[in-house]
C-alpha positions, 0 to 999 in steps of 0.5 A, spaced: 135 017 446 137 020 440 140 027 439 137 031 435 141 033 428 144 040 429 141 044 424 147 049 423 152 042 422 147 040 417 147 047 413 154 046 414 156 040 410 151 041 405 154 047 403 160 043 402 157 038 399 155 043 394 163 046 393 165 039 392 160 039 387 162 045 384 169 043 383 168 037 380 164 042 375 169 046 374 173 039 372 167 037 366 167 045 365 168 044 357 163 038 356 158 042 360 159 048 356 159 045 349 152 042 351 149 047 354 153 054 353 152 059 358 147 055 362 154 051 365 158 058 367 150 060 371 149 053 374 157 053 377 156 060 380 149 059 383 151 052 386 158 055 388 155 061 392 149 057 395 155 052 398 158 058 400 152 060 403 150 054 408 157 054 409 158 061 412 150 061 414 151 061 422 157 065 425 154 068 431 162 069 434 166 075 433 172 074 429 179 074 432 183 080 433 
């Protein structure tokens, strides 16, 4: 039988899929932005802070002293 996915891991690499995108727009920024203007910076700062998102998403223990 197979296990079920669990869906915090899932979030987790899918946010970081997302900053690996992010950072590859941050490379192809000035195409970006002579194509389309502001739009590149605003994209870049949404798919960065949804990949820092899911990464973060599911932290349920207390942080070490």
């Amino acid at each position: 039988m197979k296990p079920s996915p669990n869906p915090s891991k899932t979030a987790f690499w899918i946010g970081n899929a997302l900053l690996a995108v992010a950072l590859l727009m941050l490379f192809y920024m000035n195409p970006l932005a002579e194509r389309f203007g502001m739009l590149a910076f605003v994209g870049w700062a949404i798919v960065a802070a949804l990949g820092v998102y899911l990464v973060v998403k599911d932290r349920h223990e207390e942080p070490p002293l």
